[in-house]
C-alpha positions as CSV (number, residue, x, y, z in Angstrom):
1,X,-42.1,215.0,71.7
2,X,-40.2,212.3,69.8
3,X,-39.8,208.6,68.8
4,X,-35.6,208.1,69.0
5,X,-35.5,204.9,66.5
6,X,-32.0,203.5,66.6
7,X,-30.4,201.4,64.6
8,X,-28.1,198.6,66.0
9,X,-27.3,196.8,62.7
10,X,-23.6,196.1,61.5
11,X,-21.3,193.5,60.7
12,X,-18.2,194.5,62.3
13,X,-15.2,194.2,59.8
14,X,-13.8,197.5,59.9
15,X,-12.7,197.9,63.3
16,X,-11.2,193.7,63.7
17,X,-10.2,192.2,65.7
18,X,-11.8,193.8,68.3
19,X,-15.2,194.4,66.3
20,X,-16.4,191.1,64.5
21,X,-19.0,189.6,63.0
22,X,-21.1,188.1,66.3
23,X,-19.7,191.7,68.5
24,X,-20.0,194.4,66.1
25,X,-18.4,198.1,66.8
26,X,-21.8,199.7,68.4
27,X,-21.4,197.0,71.1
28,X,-17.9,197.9,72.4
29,X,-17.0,200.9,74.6
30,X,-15.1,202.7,71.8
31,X,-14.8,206.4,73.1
32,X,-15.7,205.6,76.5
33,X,-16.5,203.4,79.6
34,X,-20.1,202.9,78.0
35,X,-20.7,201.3,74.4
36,X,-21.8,203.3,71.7
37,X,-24.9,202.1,71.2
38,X,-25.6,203.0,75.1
39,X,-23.7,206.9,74.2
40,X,-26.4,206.9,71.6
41,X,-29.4,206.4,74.2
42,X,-27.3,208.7,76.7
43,X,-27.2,211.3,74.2
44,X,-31.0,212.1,74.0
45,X,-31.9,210.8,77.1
46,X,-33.6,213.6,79.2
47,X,-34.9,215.6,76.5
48,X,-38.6,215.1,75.5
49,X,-38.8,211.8,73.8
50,X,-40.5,208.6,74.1
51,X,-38.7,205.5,74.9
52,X,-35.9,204.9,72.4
53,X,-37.2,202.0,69.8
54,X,-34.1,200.0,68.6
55,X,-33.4,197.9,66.1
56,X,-31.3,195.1,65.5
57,X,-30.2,191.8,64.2
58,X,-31.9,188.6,65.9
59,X,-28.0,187.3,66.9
60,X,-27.0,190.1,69.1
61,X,-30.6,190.5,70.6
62,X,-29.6,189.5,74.4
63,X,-26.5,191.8,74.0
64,X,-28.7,194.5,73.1
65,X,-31.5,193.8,76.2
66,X,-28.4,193.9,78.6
67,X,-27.0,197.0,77.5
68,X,-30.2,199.3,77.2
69,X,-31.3,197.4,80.6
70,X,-27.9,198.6,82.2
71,X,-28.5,202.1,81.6
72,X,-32.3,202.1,82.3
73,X,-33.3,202.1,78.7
74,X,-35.1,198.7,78.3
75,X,-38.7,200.8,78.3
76,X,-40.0,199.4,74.5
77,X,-39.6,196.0,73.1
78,X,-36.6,195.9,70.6
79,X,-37.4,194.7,67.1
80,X,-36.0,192.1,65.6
81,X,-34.6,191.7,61.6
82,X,-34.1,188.0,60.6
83,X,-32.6,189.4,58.2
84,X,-30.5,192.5,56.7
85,X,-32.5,194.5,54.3
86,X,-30.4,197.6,54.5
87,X,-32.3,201.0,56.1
88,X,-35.0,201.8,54.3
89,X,-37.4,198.3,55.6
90,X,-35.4,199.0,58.6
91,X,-36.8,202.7,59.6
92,X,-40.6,201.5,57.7
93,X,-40.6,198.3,60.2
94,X,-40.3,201.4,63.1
95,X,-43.0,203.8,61.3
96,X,-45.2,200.9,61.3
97,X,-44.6,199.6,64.8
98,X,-44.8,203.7,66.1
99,X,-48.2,204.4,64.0
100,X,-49.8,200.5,65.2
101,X,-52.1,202.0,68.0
102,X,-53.2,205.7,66.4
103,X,-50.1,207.6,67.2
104,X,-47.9,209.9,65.0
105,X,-44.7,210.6,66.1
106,X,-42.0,212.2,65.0
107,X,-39.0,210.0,64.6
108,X,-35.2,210.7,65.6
109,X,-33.5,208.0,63.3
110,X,-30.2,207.6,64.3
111,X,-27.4,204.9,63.9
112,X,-25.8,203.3,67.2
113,X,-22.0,203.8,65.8
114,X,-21.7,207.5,65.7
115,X,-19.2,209.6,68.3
116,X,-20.8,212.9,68.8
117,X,-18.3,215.2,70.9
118,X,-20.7,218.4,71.4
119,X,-24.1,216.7,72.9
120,X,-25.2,220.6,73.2
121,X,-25.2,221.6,69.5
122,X,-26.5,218.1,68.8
123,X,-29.5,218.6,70.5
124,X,-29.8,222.1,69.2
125,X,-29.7,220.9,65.5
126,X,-32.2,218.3,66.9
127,X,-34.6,221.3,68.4
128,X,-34.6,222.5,65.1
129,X,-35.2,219.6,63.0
130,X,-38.2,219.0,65.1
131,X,-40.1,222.0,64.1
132,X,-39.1,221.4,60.5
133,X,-40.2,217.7,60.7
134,X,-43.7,218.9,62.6
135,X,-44.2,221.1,59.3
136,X,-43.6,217.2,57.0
137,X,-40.7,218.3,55.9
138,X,-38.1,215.1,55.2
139,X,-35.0,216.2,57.6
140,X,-31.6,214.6,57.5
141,X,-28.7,216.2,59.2
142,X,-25.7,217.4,57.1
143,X,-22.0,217.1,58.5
144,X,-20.6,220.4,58.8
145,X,-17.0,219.0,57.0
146,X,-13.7,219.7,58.7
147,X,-11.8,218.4,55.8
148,X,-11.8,216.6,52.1
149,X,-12.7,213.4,52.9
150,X,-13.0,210.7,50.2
151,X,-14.9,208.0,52.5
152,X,-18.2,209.6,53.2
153,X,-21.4,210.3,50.4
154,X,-22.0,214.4,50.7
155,X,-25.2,216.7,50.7
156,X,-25.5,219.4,48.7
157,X,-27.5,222.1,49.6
158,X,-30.1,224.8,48.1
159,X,-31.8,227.4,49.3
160,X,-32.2,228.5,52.4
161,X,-35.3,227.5,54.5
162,X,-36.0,228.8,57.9
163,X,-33.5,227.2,59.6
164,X,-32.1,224.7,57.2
165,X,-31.8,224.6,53.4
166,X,-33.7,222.3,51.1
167,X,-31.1,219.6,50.0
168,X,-30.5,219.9,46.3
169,X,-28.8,216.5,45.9
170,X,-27.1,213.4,47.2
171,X,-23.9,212.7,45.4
172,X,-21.2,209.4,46.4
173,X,-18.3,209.4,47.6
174,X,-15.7,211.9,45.8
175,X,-12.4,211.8,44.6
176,X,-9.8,213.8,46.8
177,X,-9.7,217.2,44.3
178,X,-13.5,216.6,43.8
179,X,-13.8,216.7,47.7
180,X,-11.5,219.2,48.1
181,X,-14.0,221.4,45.7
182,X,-17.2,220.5,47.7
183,X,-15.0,221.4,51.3
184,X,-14.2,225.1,49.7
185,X,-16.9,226.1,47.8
186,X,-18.9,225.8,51.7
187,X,-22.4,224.3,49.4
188,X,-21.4,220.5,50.6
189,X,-22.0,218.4,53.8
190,X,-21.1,215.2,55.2
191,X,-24.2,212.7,54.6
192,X,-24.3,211.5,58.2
193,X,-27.7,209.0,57.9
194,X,-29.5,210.4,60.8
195,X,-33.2,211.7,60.0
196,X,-36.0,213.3,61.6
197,X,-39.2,213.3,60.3
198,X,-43.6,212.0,61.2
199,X,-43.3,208.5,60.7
200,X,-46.3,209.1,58.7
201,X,-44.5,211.1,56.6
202,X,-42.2,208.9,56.0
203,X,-44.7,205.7,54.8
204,X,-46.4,208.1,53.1
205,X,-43.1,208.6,50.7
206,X,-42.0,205.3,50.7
207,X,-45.3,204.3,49.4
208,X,-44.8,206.6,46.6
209,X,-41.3,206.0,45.7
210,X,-41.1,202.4,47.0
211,X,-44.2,200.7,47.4
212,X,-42.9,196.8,47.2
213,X,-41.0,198.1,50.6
214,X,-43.5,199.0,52.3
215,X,-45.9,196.3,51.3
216,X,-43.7,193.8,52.2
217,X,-42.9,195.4,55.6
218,X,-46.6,195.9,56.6
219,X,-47.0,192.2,56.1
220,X,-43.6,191.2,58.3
221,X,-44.6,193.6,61.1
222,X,-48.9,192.4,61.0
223,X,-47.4,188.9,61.9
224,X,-45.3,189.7,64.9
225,X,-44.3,186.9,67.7
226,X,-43.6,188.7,71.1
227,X,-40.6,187.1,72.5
228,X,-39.4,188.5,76.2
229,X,-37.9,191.9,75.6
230,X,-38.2,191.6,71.7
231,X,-40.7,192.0,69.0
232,X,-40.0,189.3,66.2
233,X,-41.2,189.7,62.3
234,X,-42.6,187.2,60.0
235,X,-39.5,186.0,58.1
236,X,-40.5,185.0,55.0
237,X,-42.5,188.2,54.9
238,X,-39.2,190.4,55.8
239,X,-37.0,188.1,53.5
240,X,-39.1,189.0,50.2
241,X,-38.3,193.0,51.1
242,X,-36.3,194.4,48.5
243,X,-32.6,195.5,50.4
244,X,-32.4,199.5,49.9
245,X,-30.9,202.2,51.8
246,X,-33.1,205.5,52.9
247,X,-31.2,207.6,51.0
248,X,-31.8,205.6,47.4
249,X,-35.5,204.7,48.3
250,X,-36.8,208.0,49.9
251,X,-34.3,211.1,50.1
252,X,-33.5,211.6,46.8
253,X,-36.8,211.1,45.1
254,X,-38.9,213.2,47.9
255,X,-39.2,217.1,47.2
256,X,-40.1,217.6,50.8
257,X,-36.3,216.9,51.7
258,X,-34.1,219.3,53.9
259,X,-30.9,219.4,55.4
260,X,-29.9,221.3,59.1
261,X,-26.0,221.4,59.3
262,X,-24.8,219.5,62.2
263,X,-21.4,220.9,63.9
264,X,-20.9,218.6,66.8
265,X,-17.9,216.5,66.9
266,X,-19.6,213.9,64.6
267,X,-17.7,210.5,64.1
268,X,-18.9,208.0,62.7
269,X,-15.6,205.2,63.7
270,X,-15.5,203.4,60.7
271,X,-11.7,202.5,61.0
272,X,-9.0,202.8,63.5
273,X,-7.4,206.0,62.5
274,X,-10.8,207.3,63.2
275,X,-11.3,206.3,66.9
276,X,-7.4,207.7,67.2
277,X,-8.7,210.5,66.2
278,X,-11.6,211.1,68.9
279,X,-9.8,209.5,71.5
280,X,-7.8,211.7,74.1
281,X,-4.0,211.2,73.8
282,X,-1.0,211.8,75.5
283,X,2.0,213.8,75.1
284,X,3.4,212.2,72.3
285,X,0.0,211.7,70.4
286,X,-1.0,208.6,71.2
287,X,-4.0,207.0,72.2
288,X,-4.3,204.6,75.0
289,X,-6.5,202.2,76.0
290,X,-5.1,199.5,79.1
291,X,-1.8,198.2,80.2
292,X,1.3,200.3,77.6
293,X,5.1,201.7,77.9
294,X,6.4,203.0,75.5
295,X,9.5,204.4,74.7
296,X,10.0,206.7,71.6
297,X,6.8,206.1,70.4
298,X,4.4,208.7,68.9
299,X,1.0,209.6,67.3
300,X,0.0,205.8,67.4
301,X,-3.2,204.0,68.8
302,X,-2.8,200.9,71.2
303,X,-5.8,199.4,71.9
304,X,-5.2,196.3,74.7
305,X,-7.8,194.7,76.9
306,X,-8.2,196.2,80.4
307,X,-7.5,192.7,81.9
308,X,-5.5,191.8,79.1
309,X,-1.3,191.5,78.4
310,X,1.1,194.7,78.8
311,X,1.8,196.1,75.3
312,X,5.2,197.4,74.7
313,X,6.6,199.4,72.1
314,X,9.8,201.0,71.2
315,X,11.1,203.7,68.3
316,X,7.8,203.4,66.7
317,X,5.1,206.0,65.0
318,X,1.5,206.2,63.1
319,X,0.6,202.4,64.1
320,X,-2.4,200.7,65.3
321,X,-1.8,198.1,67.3
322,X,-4.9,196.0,69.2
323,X,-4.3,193.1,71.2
324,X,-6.9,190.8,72.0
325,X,-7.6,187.9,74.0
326,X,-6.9,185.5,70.5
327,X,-5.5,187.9,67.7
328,X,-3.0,191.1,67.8
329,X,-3.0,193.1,65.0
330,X,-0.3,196.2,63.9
331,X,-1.0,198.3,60.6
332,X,0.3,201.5,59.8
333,X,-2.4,204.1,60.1
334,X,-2.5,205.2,57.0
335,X,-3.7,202.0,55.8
336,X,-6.4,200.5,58.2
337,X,-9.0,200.5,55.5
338,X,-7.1,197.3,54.4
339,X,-8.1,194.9,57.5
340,X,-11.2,194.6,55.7
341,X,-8.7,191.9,53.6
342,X,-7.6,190.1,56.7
343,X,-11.2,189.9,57.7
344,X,-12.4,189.0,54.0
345,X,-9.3,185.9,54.2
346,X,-10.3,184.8,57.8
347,X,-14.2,184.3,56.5
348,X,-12.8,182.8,53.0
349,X,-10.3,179.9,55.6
350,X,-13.2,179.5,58.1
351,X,-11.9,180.9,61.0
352,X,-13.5,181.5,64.1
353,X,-11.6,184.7,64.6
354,X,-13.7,186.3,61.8
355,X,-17.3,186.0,63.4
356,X,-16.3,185.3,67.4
357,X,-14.0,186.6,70.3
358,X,-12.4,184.2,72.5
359,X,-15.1,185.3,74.7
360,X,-18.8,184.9,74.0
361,X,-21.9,186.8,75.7
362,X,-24.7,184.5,76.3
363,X,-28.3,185.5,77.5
364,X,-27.3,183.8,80.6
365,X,-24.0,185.1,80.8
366,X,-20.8,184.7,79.2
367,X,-18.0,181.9,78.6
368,X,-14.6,182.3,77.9
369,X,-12.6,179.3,76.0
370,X,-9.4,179.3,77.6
371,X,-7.8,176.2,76.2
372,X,-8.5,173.7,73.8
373,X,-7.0,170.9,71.5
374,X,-8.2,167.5,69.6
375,X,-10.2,166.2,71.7
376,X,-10.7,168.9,74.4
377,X,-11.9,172.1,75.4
378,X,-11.3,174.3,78.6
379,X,-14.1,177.3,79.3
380,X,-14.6,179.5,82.3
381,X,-18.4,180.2,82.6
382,X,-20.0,182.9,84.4
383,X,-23.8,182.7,85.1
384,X,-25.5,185.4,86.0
385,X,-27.8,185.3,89.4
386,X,-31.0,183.9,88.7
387,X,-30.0,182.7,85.2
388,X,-30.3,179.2,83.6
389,X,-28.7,177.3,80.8
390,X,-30.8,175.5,78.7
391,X,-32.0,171.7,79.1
392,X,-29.4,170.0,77.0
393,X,-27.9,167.2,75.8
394,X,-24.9,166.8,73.4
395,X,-24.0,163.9,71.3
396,X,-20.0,163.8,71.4
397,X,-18.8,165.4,74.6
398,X,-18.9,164.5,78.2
399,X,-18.2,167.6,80.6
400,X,-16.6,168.2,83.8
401,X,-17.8,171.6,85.4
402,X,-15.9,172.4,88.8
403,X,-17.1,176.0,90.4
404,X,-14.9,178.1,91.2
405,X,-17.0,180.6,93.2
406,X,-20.8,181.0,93.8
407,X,-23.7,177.9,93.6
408,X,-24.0,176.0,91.0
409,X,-27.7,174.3,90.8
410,X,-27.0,171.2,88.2
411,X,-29.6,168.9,87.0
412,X,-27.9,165.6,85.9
413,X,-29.5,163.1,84.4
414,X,-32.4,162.5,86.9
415,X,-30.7,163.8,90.0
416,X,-30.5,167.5,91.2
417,X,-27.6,168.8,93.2
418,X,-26.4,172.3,94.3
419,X,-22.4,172.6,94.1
420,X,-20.4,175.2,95.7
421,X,-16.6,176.3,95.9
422,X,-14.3,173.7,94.8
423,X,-16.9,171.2,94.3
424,X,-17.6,169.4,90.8
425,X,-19.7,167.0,89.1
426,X,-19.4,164.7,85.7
427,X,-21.8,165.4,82.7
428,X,-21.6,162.0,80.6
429,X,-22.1,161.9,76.3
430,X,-25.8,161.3,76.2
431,X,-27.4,162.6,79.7
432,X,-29.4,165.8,79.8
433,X,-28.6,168.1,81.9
434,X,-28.7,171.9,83.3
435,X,-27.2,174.4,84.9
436,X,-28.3,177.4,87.0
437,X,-27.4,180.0,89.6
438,X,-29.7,180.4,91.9
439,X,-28.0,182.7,94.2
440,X,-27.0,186.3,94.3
441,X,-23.6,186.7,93.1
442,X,-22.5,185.6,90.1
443,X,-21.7,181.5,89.3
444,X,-18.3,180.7,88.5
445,X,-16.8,177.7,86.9
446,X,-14.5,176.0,84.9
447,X,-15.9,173.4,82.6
448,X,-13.5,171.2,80.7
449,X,-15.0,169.1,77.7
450,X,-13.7,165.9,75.9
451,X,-14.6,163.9,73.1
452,X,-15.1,163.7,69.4
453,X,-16.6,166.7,68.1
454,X,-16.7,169.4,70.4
455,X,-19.0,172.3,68.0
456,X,-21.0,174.5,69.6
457,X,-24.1,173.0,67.2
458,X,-23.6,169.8,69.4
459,X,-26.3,170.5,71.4
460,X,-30.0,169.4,71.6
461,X,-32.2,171.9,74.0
462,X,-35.5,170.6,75.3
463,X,-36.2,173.7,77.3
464,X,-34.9,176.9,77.0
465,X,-35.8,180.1,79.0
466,X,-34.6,182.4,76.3
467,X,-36.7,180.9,73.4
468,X,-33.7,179.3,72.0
469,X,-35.4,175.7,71.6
């Protein structure tokens, strides 16, 4: 049996504009109708594990809660990081939350941004990574590589050992004749940062190697805060950790480390030619997702929204092209590494376009901001059933909300109405108010705002279901 710890961490530059900073790439159903972070949970689910124990930035915490609850897989609180501290604190915060009550499981550490296209040798190379990892052995699984490839770190391995080989070291990312060495001399894998070892084990190394780490995460995690489906940190505590990766704080220094080679389809999506490159595709090479003709037009990804715009094209080859509900981007393939500039210039101008879609996921729900100018803004809302906005108040906008479909159960000011289709009420600069669905399907409505400032930080809560107060 086994602990799958997964890691839901990221910042979401490489794959903009449809990953950003506030909807990261493991949230967004990449390589199929599910997000990767819920393929990652599919992946080992129904093979003897515990509950999966995921990880994640406090910002995306409700988007994680919905997903795992969507797919049955809410069964352990999710821990929260206030802040990034890369994956060593990450993976000790688990070993410490896994060992708290007397057990000692092994743990499956694995990243929610991976495409794995053979689930059955994955779970083989798990199988045998298990017995290793029951023996204390340090496992990590090495990329079986299909080709030189500059962008990823590599594992070289030594001698053999049972069913693995001990790893003889970690070398960075190689040049392309350097890489082309490691690819045919058949001693090299891709580094892939999944592991598999007691979680024991594993405190017990980074105590050796890195005992500021550890000491810092044992006081974080001894001063939790439970908090609805989440386990939150001490922040201060997790803040003083020292920022370090697995590989630098543990797997290098460790002799107990091994490697099991991994041929499974492994992706790990971290640009666009990549998720061409798993995608299924047409005739003519190219990779579809939504509404697209096109006409002489090969080998190209064209990512549109389901709901969203036709995209056309005509005597065209090796492009992206991603069209979202507030930015469409086209680069040649061959150089999609480069967005990270157009992300790097929309953060430097202070763009909303480099953190948030058009459309936002709420704990409650979601709102989409369909128009907007000086002194107004237009946003659809959708409230889930049985959900409820905060008790707010803003200082600079009134608000109009008008439902479209569904009840709406408003509190304005001290009166308490319910509103249904085509009915509307008047939120005034100053007066508290809430809104809820109380029914069954969801809540529908347009709310149109005007004033001064209309921020999102406008808003004073006085009660907040979701511990947002």
């Amino acid at each position: 049996m086994f602990l799958p710890v997964i890691m839901a961490g990221g910042s979401g530059s490489r794959l903009w504009p449809l990953s950003r900073s506030a909807y990261p790439k493991q949230y967004l159903p990449l390589a199929s109708e599910n997000s990767m972070l819920q393929e990652t949970v599919l992946r080992i689910k129904g093979s003897e594990h515990l509950a999966p124990l995921v990880i994640c930035n406090e910002d995306n915490r409700f988007m994680v809660a919905e997903q795992l609850r969507a797919i049955d897989a809410l069964k352990a609180p999710v821990i929260l990081e206030p802040v990034g501290r890369n994956t060593a604190p990450a993976i000790a915060l688990a070993a410490l939350q896994a060992t708290a009550n007397g057990e000692d499981p092994i743990m499956l550490v694995l990243a929610a941004d991976h495409v794995i296209q053979n689930n059955q040798a994955f779970i083989q190379a798990i199988e045998k990574a298990q017995a290793l990892a029951a023996e204390d052995k340090m496992v990590t699984f090495g990329i079986v590589p299909t080709h030189a490839e500059t962008g990823y770190g590599y594992i070289k391995r030594g001698s053999e050992v049972e069913t693995a080989y001990k790893v003889d070291s970690f070398v960075e990312k190689p040049d392309l004749a350097t890489a082309t060495e490691y690819l045919n001399s058949g001693e090299y894998y891709w580094n892939s940062g999944m592991f598999m070892f007691k979680a024991s084990r594993y405190l017990a190394e980074l105590n050796k190697f890195q005992p500021e780490i550890l000491a810092a995460c044992k006081t974080a995690i001894g001063n939790t805060a439970s908090d609805l489906d989440f386990v939150r940190v001490d922040k201060a505590a997790f803040e003083a950790c020292p920022d370090d990766s697995i590989d630098y704080a543990v797997m290098e220094k460790t002799d107990a480390a091994v490697v099991v080679p991994l041929d499974a389809g492994w992706n790990d999506v971290g640009s666009w030619s990549a998720l061409w490159e798993v995608n299924n595709k047409d005739d003519n090479g190219n990779a579809v997702r939504g509404d697209f003709i096109g006409e002489n037009t090969k080998n190209c990804l064209v990512y549109g929204s389901v709901e969203g715009r036709m995209v056309a094209t005509v005597g065209v080859e090796d492009l992206v092209i991603v069209d979202t509900k507030d930015a469409v981007m086209v680069a040649a393939k061959d150089k999609v590494q480069d967005v990270k500039n157009i992300v790097n210039q929309l953060k430097a101008e202070g763009r909303s376009e480099f953190k948030f879609h058009r459309e936002v996921y709420r704990p409650w729900g979601k709102y989409d901001s369909i128009d907007n100018g000086a002194r107004y803004q237009v946003k659809r809302i959708t409230v889930k059933p049985g959900a409820k906005l905060s008790v707010q108040m803003h200082h600079h906008r009134a608000e109009h909300w008008i439902v479209v479909s569904g009840t709406a159960k408003v509190t304005n000011g001290d009166k308490e109405i319910l509103l249904t289709e085509n009915q509307s009420t008047y939120i005034p600069v100053g007066v508290i108010h809430a809104l809820e669905n109380p029914g069954k399907v969801p809540l529908e409505l347009i709310e149109v705002q005007s004033g001064s400032y209309l921020g999102e930080d406008d808003i004073v809560r006085f009660e907040d279901r979701y511990g947002r107060v």
